[in-house]
N, C-alpha and C positions, 0 to 999 in steps of 0.2 A: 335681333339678328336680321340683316339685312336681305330681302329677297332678289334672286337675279333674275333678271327679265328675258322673256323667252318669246321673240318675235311672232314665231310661228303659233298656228291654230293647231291646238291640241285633243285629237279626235280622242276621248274616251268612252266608255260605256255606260258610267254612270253620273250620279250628282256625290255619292263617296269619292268617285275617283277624283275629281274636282275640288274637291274640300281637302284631298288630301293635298293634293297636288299646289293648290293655293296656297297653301299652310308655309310651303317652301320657297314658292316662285310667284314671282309678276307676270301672269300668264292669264289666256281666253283657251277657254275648251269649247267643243260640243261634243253634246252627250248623244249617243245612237240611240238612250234605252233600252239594247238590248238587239238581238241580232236582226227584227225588223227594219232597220233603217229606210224612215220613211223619206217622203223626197225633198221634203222643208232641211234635214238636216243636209242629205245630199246634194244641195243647191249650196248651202252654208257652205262645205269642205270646198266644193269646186271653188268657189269664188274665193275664197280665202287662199286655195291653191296660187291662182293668177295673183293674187295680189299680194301675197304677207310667206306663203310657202304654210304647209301641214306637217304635223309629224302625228302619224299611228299609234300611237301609245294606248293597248289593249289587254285585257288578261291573261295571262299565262296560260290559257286553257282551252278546248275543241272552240265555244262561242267567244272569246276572243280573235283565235283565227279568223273562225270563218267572216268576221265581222270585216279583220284586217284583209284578207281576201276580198272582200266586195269593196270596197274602197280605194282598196290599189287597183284593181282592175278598171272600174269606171274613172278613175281619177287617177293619169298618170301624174308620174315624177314627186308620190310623194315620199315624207321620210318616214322610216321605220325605230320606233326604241322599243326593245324587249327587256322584259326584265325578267330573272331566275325567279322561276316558282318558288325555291326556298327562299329567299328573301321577299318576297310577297305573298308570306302566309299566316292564317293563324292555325287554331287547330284541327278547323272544320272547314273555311273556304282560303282561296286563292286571290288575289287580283293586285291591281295597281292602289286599291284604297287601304291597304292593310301595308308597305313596300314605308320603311322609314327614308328619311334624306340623302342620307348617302347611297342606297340602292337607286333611288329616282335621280339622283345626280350622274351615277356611273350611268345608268339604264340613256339619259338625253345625253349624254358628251359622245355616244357610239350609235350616229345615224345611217342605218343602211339604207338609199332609195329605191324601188321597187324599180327593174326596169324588164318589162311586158318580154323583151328579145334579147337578156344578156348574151354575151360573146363566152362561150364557152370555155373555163379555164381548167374546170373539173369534170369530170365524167362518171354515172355511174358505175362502169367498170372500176377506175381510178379506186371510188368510193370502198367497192367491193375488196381490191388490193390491198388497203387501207385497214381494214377490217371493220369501216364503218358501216358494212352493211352483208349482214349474212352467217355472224357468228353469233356466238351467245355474250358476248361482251359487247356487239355491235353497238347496242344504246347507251351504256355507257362510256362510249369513246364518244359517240356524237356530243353526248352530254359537255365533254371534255372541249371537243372544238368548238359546239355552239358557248361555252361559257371564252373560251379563249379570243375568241372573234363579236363576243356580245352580240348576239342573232337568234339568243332563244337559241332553244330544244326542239325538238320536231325529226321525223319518220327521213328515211336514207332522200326520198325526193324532194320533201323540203328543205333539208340541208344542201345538198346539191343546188336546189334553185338559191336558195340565200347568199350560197357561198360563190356561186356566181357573177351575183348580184357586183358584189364586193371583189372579184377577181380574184378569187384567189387559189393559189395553184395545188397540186399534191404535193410537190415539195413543202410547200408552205405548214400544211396539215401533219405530213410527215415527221416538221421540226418539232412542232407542238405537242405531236403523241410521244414522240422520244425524248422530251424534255419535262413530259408530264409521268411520276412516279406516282399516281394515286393510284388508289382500289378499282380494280375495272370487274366490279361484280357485274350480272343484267342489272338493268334499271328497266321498269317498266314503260311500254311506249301508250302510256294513257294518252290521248287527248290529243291527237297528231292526224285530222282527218283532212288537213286544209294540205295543198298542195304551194304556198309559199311559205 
């Protein structure tokens, strides 16, 4: 099976995530090992920034955030792939190295880039209208748009901010909860401490 080649430097967490990653694609990563990121790795992402373009590619989870947080911040304009927690699991951990082919294919074809000052297209009130924020179903509606718009999961401010990112409107959102007939039991808001 042939691999497709993926220009960009692919910041991950680990040497799993790498191996998995490789397994699919003609790709260079760096690894952060973990949410230290020291400054040899953070010299790597800038320059590969300017030169080749980055995509954030982190675990589903609080220290993947946070990771993807410190890197979008010091290092504008880069890209963002998230991928659903349930298809990057097994029965005990989460991440990018467990995530079969076609999850890491959908998860890189939907790049959001981080940008520090989006233009405002949604609004937490909006959000709240919406009932992505402030009911007992709020999480999983989020659930619902971060899956419709590939942006990960994540707390009413981070979807805000993501959804930003990407412009997109309440109308937009609005089409997408009334065109979605699934279960909107709670979903729990684990791991959502990061603010993009």
């Amino acid at each position: 099976m042939t691999r497709r080649f993926i220009r960009q430097l692919i910041v991950v967490e680990g040497r799993h995530d790498t191996a998995n990653l490789q397994k699919y694609f003609d790709c260079d990563t760096a690894e952060t090992g973990g949410t230290s990121l020291d400054e040899d790795v953070m010299e790597r992402i800038a320059f590969a920034a300017k030169t080749r373009g980055v995509i954030i590619f982190t675990d589903p989870d609080s220290p993947g955030n946070r990771i993807r947080n410190a890197v979008n911040r010091r290092i504008p304009g880069c890209g963002n792939a998230f991928i659903e927690k349930e298809k990057a699991r097994t029965d005990r951990k989460v991440g990018v190295e467990h995530a079969g082919r076609e999850a890491l294919e959908e998860a890189l074809a939907h790049i959001a880039v981080y940008d520090p000052s989006p233009e405002t297209t949604i609004t937490a009130a909006e959000m709240m209208e919406l009932g992505l924020s402030g009911r007992p179903d709020s999480a999983a509606r989020r659930k619902i748009i971060g899956e419709a718009f590939h942006i990960g999961f994540g707390n009413t401010r981070t979807m805000c901010r993501r959804l930003n990112w990407l412009g997109i409107t309440a109308q937009q959102l609005q089409e997408v909860l009334n065109g979605k007939t699934m279960d909107l039991r709670p979903v729990a808001d684990e791991g959502n401490t990061g603010d993009l």
